[in-house]
C-alpha positions in Angstrom: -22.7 -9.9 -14.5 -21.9 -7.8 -17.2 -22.0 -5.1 -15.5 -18.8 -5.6 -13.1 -17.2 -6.8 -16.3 -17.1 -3.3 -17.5 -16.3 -1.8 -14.5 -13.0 -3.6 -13.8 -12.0 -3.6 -17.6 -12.2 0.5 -17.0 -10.6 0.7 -14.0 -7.2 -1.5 -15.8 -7.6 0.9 -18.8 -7.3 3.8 -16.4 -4.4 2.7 -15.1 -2.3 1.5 -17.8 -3.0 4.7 -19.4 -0.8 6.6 -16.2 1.9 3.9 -16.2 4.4 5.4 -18.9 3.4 8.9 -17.5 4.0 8.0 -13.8 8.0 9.1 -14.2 8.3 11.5 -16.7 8.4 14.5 -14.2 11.3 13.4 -12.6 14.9 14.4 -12.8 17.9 13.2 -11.0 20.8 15.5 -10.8 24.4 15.0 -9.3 26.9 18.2 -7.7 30.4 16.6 -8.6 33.8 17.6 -7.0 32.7 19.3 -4.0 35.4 20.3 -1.6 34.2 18.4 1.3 35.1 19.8 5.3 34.1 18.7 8.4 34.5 21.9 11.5 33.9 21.2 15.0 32.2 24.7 16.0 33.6 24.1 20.0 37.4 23.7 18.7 37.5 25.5 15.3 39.4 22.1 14.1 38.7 21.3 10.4 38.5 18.3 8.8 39.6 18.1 4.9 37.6 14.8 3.5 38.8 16.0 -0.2 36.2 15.9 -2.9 32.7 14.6 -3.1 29.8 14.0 -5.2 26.3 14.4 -4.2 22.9 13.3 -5.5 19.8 14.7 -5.9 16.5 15.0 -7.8 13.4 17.1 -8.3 10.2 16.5 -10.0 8.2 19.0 -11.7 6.5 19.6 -14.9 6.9 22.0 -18.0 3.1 23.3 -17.3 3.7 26.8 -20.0 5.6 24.6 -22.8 8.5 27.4 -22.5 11.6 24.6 -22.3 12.4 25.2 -19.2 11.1 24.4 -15.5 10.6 27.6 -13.3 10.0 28.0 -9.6 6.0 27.8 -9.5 6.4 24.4 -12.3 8.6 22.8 -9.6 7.0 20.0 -6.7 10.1 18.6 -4.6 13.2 19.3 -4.5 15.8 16.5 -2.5 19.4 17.0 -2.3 22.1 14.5 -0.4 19.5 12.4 0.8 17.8 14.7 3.0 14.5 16.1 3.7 12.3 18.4 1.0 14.2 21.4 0.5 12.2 24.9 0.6 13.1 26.5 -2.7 13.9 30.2 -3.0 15.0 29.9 -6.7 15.1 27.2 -9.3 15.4 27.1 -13.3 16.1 24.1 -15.3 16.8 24.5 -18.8 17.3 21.3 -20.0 20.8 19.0 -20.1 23.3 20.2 -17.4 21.6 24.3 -17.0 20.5 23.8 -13.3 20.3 26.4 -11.3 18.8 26.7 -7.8 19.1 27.9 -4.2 17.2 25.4 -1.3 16.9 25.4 2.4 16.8 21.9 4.4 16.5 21.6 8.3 19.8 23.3 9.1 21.2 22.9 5.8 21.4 25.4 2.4 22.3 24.7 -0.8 23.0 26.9 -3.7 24.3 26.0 -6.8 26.7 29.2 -7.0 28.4 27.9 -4.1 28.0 24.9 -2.4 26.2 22.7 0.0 26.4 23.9 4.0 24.7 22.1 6.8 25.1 21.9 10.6 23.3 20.8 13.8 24.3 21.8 17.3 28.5 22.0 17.3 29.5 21.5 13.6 29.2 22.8 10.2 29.3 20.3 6.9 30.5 22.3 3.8 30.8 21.4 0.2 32.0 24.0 -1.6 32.6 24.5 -5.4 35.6 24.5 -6.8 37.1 25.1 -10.5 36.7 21.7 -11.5 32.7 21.6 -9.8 29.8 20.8 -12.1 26.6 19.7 -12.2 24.8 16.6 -14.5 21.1 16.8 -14.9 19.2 13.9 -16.6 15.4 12.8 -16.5 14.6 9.6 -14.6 13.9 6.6 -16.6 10.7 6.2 -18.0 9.3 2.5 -19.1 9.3 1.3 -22.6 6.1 1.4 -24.3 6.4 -2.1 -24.6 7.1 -2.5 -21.1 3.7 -0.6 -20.5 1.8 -2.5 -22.8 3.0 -5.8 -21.7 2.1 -4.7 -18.2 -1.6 -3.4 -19.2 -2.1 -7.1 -20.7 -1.0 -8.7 -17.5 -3.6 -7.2 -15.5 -6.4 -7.4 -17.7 -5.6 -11.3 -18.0 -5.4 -11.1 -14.4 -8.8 -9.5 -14.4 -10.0 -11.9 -16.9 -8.9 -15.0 -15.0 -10.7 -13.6 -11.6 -14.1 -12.7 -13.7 -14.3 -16.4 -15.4 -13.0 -17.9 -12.6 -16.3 -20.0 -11.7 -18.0 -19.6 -8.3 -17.5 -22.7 -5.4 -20.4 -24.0 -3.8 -20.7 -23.7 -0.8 
């Protein structure tokens, strides 16, 4: 009996111990005021939706202590919603220095110049303007007390199920 005991009071450890790291490596980012267009390929006609804001994130992980997260630190990069992005360049240096250039499924995104995408007849363009700039912050990691509280719930939930006595039957 004691035996699984020790084995389930482990295994909670073990995973309250990667709660509060589980989001630290993530980053959300936003493009604002974009010059957003719309052109129908077919007719050359052009669309002017004004200006735009665009989300993103990435995830990745200061591996060399430098300060700042290179290419070969970085795992994902997602921009607007779409797929993974293949990165040809990317440094963040902490607060607002983000600086990258991505390739989606039809789409490219550099943060020199804008966001382009098409499929088939049409091109999407946001382009940067004078007033375009970018805000970088990391995602929000739990409270230690939120992690704590949560590591106490599930080894009174695992305490509950080991003293719970058996049925006959």
């Amino acid at each position: 009996m004691k035996r699984p005991l020790v084995a389930v009071k482990l295994v909670l450890l073990a995973s309250c111990a990667g709660i509060s790291a589980a989001y630290a490596d993530q980053w959300n980012f936003t493009f604002h005021n974009l010059h957003h267009t719309y052109t129908d390929l077919m007719t050359d006609e052009t669309i002017d939706y004004g200006f735009a804001s665009i989300d993103g994130y990435f995830t990745g992980f200061d591996d060399n202590n430098d300060g700042v997260i290179s290419r070969n630190e970085l795992d994902q990069l997602y921009f607007g919603g779409g797929e993974p992005y293949e990165v040809g360049s990317f440094t963040y240096g902490g607060g607002n220095q983000l600086s990258f250039q991505a390739y989606g499924y039809r789409s490219y995104v550099d943060t020199t110049s804008g966001y382009y995408g098409g499929s088939g007849g049409y091109t999407v363009a946001y382009r940067l303007g004078p007033t375009s700039y970018i805000t970088a912050a990391s995602a929000p990691v739990p409270e230690p007390g939120s992690s704590a509280l949560l590591c106490v719930g599930f080894i009174a939930l695992g305490g509950v199920h080991v003293l719970r006595p058996k049925r006959a039957g």
